[in-house]
Biopython code that builds the backbone (N, CA, C, O; Angstrom):
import numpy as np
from Bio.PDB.StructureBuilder import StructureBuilder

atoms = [
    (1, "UNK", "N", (0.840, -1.186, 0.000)),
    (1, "UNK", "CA", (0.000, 0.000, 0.000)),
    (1, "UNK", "C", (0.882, 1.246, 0.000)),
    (1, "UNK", "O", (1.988, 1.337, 0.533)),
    (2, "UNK", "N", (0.160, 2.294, -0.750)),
    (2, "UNK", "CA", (1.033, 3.402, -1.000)),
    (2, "UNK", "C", (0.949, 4.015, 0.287)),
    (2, "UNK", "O", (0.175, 3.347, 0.973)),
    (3, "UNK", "N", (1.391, 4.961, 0.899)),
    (3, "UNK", "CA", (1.351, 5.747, 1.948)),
    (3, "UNK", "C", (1.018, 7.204, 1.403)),
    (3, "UNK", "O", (1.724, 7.749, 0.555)),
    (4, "UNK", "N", (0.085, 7.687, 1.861)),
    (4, "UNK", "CA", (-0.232, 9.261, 0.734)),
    (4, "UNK", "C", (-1.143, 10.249, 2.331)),
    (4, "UNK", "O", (-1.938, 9.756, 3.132)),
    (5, "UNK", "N", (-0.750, 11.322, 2.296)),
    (5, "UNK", "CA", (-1.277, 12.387, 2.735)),
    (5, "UNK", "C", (-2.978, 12.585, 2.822)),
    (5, "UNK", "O", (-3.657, 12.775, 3.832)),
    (6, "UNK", "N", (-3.321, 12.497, 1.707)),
    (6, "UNK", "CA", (-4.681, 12.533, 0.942)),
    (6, "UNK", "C", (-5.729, 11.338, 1.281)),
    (6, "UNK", "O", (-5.555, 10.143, 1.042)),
    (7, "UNK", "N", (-6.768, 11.893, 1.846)),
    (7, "UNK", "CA", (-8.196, 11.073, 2.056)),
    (7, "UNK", "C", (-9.138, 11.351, 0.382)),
    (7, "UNK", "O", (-10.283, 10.978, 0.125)),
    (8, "UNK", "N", (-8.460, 11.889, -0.256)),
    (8, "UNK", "CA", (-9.133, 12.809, -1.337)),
    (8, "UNK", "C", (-9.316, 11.468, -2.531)),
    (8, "UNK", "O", (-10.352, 10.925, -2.914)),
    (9, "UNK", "N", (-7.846, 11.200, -2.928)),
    (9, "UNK", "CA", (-7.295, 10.461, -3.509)),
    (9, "UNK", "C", (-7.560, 8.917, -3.776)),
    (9, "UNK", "O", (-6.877, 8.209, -3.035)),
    (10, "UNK", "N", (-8.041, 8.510, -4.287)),
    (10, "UNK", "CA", (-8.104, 7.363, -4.055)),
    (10, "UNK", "C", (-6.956, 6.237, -4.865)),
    (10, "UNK", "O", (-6.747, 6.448, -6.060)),
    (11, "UNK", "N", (-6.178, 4.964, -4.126)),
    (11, "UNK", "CA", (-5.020, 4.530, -4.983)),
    (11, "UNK", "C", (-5.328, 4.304, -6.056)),
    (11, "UNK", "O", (-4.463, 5.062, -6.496)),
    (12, "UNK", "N", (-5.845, 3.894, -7.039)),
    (12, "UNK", "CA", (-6.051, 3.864, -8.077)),
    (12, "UNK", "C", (-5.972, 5.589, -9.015)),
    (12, "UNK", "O", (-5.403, 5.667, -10.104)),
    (13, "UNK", "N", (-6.501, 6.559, -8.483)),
    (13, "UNK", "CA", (-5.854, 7.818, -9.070)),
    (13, "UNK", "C", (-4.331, 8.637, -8.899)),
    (13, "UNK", "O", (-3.630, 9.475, -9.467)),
    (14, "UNK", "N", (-4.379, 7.467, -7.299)),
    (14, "UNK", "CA", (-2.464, 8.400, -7.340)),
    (14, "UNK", "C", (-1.822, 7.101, -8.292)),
    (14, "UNK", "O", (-0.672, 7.423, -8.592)),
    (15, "UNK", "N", (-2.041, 6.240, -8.659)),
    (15, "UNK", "CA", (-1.811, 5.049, -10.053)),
    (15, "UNK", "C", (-1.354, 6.005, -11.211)),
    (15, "UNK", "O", (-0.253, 6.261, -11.699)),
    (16, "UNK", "N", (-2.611, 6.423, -11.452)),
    (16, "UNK", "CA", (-2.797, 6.895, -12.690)),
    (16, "UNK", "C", (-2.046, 8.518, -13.083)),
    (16, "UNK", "O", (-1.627, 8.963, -14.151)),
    (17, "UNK", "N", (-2.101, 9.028, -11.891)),
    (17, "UNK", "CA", (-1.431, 10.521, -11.937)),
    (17, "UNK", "C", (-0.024, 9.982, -11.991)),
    (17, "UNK", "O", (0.674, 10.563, -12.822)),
    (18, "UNK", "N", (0.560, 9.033, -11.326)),
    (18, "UNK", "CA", (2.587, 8.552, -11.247)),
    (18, "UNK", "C", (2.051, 8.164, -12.480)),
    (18, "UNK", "O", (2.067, 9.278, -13.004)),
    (19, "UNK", "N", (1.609, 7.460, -13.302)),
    (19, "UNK", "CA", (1.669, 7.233, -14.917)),
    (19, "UNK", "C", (1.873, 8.593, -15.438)),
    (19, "UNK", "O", (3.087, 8.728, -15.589)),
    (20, "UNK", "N", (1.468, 9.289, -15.662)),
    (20, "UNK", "CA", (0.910, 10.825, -16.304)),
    (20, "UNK", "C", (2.497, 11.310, -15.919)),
    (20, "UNK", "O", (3.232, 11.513, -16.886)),
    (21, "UNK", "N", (2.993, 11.481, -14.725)),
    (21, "UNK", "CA", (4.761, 11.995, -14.664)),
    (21, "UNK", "C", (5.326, 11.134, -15.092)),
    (21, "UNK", "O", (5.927, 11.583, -16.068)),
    (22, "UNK", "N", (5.674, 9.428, -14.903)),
    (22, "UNK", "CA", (6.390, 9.156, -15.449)),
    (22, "UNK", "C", (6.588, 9.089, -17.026)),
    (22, "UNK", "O", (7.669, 8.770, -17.521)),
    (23, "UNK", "N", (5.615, 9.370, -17.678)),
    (23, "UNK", "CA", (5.253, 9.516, -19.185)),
    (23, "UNK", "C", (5.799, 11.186, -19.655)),
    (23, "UNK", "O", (6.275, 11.342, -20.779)),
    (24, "UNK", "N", (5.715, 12.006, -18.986)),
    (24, "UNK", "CA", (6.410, 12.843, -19.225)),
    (24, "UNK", "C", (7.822, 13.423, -18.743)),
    (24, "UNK", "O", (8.566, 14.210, -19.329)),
    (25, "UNK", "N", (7.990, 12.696, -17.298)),
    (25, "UNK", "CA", (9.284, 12.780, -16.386)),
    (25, "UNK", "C", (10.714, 12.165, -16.693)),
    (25, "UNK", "O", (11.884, 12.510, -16.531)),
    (26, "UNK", "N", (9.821, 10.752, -17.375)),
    (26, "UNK", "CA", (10.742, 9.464, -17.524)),
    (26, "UNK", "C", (11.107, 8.570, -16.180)),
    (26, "UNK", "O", (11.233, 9.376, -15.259)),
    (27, "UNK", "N", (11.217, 7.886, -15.939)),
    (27, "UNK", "CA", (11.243, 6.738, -15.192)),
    (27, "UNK", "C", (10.352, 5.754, -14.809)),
    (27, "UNK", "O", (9.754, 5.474, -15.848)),
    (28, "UNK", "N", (9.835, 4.931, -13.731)),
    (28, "UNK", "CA", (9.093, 4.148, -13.314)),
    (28, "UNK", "C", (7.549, 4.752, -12.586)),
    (28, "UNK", "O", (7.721, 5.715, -11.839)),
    (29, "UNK", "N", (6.475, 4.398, -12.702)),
    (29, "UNK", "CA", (5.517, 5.216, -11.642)),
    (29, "UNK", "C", (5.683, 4.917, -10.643)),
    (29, "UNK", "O", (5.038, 5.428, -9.727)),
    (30, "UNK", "N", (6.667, 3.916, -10.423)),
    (30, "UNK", "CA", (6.594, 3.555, -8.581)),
    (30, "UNK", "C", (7.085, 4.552, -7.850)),
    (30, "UNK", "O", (6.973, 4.718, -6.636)),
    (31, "UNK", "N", (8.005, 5.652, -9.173)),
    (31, "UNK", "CA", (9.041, 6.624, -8.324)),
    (31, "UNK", "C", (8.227, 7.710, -7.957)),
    (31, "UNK", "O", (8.664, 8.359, -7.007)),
    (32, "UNK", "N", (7.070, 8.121, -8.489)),
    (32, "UNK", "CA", (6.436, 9.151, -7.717)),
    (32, "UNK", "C", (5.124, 8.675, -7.184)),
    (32, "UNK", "O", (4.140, 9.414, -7.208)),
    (33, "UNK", "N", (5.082, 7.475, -6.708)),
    (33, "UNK", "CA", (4.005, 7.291, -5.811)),
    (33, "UNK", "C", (4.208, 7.459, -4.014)),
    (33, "UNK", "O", (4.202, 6.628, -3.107)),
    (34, "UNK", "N", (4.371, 8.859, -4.043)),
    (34, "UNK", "CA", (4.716, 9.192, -2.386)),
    (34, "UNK", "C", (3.639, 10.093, -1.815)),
    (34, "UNK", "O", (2.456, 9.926, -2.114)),
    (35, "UNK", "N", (4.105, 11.183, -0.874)),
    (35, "UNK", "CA", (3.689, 11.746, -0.301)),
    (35, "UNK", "C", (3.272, 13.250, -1.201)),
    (35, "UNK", "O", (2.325, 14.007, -0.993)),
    (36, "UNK", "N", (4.318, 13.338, -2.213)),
    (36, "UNK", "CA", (4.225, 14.649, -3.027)),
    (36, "UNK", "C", (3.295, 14.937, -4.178)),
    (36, "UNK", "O", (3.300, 15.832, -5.023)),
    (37, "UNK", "N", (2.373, 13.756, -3.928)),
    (37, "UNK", "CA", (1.091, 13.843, -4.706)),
    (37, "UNK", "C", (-0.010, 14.479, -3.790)),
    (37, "UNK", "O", (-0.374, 14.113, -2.672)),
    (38, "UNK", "N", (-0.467, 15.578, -4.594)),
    (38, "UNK", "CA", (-1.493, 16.597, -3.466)),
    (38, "UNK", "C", (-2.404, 17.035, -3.892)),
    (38, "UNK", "O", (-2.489, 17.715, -4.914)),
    (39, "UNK", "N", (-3.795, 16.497, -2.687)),
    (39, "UNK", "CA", (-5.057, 16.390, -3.377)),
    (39, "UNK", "C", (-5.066, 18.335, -3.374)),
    (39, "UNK", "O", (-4.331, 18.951, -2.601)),
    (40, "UNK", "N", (-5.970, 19.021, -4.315)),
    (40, "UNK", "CA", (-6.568, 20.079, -4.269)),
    (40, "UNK", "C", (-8.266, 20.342, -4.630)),
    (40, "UNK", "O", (-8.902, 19.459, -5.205)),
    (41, "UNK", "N", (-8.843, 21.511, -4.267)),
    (41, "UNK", "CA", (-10.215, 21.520, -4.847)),
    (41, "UNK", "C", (-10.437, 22.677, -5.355)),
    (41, "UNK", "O", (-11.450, 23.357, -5.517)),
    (42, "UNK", "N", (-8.736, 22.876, -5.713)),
    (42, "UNK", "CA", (-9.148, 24.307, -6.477)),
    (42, "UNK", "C", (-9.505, 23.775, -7.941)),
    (42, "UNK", "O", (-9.183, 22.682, -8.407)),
    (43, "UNK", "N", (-10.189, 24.713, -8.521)),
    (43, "UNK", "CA", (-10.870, 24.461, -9.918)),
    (43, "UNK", "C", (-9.255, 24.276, -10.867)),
    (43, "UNK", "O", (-8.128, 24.607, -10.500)),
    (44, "UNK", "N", (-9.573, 23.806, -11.816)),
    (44, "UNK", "CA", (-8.831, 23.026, -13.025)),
    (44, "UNK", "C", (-8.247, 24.636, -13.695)),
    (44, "UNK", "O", (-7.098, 25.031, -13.891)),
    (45, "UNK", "N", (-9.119, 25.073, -13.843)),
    (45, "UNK", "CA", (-8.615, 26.492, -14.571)),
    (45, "UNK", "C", (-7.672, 27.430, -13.888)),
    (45, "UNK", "O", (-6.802, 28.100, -14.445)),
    (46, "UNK", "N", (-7.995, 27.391, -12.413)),
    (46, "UNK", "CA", (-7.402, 28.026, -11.725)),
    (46, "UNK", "C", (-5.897, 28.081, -11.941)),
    (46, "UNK", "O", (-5.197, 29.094, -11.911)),
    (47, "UNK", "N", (-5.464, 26.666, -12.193)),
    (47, "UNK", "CA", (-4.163, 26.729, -12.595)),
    (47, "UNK", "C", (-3.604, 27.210, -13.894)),
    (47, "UNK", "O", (-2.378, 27.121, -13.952)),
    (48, "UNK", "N", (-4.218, 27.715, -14.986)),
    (48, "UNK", "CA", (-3.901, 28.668, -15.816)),
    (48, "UNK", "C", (-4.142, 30.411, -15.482)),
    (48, "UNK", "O", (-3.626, 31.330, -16.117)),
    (49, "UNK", "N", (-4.879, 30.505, -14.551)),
    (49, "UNK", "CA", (-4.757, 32.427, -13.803)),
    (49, "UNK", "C", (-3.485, 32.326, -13.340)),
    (49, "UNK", "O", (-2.635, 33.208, -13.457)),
    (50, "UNK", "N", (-3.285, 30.940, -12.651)),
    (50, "UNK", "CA", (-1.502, 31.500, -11.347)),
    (50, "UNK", "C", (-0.816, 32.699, -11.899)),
    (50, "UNK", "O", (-0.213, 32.841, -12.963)),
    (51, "UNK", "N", (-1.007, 33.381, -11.099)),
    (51, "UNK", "CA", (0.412, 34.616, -11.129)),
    (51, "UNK", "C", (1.813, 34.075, -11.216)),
    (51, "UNK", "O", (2.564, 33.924, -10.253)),
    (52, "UNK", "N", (2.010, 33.874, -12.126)),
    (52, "UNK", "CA", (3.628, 32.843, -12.438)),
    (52, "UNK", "C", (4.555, 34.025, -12.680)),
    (52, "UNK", "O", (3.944, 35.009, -13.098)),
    (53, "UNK", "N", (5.666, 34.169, -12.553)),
    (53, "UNK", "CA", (6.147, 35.277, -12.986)),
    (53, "UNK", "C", (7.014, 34.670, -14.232)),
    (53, "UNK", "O", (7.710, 35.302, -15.026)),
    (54, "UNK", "N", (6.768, 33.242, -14.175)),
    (54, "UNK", "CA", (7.252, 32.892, -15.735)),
    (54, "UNK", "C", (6.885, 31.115, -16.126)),
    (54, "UNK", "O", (7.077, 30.138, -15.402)),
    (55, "UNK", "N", (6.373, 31.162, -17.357)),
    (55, "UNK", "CA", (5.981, 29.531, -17.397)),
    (55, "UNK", "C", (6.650, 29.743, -18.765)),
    (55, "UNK", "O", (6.911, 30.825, -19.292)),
    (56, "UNK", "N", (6.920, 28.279, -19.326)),
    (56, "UNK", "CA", (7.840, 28.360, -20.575)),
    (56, "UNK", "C", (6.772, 27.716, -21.483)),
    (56, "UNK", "O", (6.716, 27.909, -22.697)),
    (57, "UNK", "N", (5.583, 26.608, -20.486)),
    (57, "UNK", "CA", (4.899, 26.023, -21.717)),
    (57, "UNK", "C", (3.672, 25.093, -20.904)),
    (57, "UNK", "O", (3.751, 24.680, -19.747)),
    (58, "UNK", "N", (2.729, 24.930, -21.691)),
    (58, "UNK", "CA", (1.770, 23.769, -20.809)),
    (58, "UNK", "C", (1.213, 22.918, -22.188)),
    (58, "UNK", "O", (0.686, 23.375, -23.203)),
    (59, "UNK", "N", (1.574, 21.336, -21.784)),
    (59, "UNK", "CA", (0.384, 20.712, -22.789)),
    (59, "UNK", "C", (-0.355, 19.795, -21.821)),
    (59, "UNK", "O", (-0.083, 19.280, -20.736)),
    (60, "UNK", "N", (-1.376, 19.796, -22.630)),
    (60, "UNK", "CA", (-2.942, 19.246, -22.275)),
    (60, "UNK", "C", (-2.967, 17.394, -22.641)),
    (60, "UNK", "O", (-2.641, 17.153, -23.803)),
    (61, "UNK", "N", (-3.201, 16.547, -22.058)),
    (61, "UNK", "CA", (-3.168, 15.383, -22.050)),
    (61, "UNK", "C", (-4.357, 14.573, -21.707)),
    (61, "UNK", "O", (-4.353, 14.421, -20.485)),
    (62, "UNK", "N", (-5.321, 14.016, -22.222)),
    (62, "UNK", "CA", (-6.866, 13.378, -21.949)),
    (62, "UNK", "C", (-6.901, 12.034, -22.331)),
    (62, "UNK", "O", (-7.955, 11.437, -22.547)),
    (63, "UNK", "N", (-5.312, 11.322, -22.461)),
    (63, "UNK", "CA", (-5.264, 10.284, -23.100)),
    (63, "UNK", "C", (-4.794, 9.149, -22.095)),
    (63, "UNK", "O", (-4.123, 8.128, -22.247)),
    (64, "UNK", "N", (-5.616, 9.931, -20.662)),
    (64, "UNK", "CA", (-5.571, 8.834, -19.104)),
    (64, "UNK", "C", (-7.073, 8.776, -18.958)),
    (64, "UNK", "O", (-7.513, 8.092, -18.034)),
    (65, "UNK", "N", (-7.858, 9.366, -19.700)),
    (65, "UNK", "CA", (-9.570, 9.505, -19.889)),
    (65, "UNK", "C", (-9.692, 10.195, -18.201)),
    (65, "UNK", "O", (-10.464, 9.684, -17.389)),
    (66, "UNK", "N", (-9.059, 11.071, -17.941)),
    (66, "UNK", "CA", (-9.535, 12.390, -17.121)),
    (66, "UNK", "C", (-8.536, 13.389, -17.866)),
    (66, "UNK", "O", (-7.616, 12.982, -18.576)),
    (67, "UNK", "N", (-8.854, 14.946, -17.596)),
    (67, "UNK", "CA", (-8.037, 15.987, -18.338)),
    (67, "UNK", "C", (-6.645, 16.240, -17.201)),
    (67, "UNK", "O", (-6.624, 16.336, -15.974)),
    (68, "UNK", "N", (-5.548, 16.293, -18.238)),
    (68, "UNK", "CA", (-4.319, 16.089, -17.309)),
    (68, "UNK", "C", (-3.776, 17.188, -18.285)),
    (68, "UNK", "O", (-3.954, 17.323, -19.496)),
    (69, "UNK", "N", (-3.017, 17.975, -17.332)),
    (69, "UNK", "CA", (-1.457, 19.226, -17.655)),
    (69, "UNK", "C", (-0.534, 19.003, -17.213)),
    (69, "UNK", "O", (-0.415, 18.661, -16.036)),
    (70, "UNK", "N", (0.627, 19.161, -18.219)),
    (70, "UNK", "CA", (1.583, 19.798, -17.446)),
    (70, "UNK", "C", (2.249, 21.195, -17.830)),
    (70, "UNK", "O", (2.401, 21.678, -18.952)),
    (71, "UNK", "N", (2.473, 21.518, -17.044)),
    (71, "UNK", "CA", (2.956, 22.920, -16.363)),
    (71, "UNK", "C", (4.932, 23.085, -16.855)),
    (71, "UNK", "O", (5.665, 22.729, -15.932)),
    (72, "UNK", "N", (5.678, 23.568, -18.153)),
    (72, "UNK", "CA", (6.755, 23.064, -18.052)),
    (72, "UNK", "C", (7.592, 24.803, -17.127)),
    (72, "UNK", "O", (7.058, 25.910, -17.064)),
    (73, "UNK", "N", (8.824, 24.433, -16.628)),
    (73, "UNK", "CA", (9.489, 25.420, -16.014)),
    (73, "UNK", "C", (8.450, 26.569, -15.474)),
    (73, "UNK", "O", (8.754, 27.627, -16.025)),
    (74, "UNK", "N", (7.649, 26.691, -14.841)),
    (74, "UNK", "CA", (7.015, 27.599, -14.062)),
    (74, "UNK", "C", (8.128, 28.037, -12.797)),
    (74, "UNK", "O", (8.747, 27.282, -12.047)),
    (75, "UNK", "N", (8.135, 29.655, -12.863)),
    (75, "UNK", "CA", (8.328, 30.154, -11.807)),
    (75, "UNK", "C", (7.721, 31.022, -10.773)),
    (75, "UNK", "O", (7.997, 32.219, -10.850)),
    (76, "UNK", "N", (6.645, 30.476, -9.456)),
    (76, "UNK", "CA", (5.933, 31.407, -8.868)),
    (76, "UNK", "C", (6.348, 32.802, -8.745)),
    (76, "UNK", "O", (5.585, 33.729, -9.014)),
    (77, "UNK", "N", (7.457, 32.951, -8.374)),
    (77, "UNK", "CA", (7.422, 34.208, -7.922)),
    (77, "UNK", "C", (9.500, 34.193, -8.498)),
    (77, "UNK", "O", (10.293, 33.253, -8.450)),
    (78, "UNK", "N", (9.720, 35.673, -8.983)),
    (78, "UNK", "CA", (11.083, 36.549, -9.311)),
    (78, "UNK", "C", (12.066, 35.887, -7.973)),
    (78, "UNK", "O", (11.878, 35.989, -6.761)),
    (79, "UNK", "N", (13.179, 35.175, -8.746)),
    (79, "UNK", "CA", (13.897, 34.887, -7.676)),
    (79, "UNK", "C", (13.738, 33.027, -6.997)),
    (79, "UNK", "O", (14.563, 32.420, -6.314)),
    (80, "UNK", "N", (12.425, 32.556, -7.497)),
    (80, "UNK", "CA", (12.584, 31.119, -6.995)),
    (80, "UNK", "C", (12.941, 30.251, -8.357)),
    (80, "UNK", "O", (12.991, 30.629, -9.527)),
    (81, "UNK", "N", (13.205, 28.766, -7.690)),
    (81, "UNK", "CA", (13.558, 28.666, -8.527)),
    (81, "UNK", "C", (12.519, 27.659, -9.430)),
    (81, "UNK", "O", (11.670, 26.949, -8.892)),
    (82, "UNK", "N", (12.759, 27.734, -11.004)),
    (82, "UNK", "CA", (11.902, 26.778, -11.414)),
    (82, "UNK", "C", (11.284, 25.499, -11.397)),
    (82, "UNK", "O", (12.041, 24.649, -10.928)),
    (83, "UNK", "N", (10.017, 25.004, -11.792)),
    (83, "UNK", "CA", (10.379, 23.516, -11.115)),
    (83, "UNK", "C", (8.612, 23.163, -12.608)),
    (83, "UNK", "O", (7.910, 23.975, -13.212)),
    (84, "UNK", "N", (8.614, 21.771, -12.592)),
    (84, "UNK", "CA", (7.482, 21.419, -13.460)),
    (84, "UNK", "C", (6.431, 21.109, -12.652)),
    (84, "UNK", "O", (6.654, 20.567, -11.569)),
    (85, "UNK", "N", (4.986, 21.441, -13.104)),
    (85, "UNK", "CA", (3.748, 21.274, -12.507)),
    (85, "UNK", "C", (2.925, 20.389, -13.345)),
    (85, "UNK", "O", (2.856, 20.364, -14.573)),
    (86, "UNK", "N", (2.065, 19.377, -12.129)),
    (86, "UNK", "CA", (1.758, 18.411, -13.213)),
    (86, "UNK", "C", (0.177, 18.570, -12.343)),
    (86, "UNK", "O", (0.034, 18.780, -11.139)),
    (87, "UNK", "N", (-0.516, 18.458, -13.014)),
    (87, "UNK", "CA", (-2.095, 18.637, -12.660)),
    (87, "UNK", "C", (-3.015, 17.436, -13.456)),
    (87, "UNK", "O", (-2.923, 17.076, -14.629)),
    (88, "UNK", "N", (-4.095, 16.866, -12.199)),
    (88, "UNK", "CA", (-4.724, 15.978, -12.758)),
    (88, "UNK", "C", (-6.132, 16.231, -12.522)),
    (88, "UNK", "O", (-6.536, 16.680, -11.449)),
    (89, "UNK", "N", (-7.071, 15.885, -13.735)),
    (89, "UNK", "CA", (-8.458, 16.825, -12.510)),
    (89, "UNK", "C", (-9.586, 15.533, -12.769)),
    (89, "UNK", "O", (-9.930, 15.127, -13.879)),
    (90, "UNK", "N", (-10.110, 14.950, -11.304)),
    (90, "UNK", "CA", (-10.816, 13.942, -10.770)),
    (90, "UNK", "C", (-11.963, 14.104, -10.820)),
    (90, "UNK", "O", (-12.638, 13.152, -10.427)),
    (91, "UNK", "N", (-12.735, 15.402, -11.334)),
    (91, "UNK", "CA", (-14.293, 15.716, -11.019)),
    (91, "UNK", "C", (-14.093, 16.931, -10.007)),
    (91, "UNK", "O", (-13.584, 18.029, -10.235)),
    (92, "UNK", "N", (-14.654, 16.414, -8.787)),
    (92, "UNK", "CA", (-14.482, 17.303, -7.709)),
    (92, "UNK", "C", (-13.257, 17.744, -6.748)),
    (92, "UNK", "O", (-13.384, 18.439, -5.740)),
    (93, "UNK", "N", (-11.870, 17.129, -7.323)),
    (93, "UNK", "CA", (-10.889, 17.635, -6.534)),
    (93, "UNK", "C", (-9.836, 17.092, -7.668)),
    (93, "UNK", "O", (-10.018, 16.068, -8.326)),
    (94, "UNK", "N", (-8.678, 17.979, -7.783)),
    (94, "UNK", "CA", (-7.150, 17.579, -8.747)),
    (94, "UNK", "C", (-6.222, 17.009, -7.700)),
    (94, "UNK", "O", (-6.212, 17.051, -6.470)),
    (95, "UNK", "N", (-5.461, 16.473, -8.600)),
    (95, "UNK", "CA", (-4.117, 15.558, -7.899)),
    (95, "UNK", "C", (-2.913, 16.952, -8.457)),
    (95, "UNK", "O", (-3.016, 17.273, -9.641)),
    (96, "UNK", "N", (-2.031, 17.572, -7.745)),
    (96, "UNK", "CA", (-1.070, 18.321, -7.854)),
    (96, "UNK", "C", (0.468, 17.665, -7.695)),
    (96, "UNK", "O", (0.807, 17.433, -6.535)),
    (97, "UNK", "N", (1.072, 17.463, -8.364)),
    (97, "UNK", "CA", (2.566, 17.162, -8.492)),
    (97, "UNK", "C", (3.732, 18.372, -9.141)),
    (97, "UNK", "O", (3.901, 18.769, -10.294)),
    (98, "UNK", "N", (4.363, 18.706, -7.943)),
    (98, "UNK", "CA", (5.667, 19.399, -8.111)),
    (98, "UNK", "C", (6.805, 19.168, -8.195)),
    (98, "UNK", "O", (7.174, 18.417, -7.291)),
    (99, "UNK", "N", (7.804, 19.546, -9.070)),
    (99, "UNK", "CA", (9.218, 18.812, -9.317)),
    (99, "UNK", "C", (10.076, 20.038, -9.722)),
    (99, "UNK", "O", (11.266, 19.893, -10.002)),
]
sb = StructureBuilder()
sb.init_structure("model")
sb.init_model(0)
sb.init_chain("A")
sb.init_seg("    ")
for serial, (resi, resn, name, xyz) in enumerate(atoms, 1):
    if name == "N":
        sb.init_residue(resn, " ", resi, " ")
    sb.init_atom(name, np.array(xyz, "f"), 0.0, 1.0, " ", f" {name:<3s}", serial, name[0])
structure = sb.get_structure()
């Protein structure tokens, strides 16, 4: 059994979200089935308003039959440092992965 933060989540979607990074990350899904998968209930769109002070790119992915992003080199805020955002959206709550 995975060990996860999230009552949100159910294992079978933190499954499917470590597929979705390792398909774009490269490696195994076993490697991001941890703790750094994070349920949210902010809306799906929401994550295209973020005040980023810099994103380099996002593609759209529906080929896990829920709508999946990723987020490439986003930087919240002048001065941090970059990292990739991976978003999965469940209906009523997204799976969030940061790297």
């Amino acid at each position: 059994m995975i060990a996860t933060q999230s009552t949100l989540l159910t294992q079978q979607q933190i499954e499917l979200m470590s597929r979705f990074i390792a398909d774009y990350n490269g490696g195994d899904p076993e490697d991001y089935t941890d703790e750094a998968i994070d349920p949210t209930r902010d809306d799906f769109e929401l994550f295209d308003g973020r005040a980023w002070t810099e994103a380099e790119g996002r593609t759209d992915d529906d080929s896990y039959g829920v709508p999946a992003r990723h987020y490439q080199s986003v930087q919240a805020h002048k001065g941090q440092r970059r990292t990739s955002l991976f978003v999965m959206d469940f209906g009523t709550h997204r799976a969030v992965y940061q790297m």
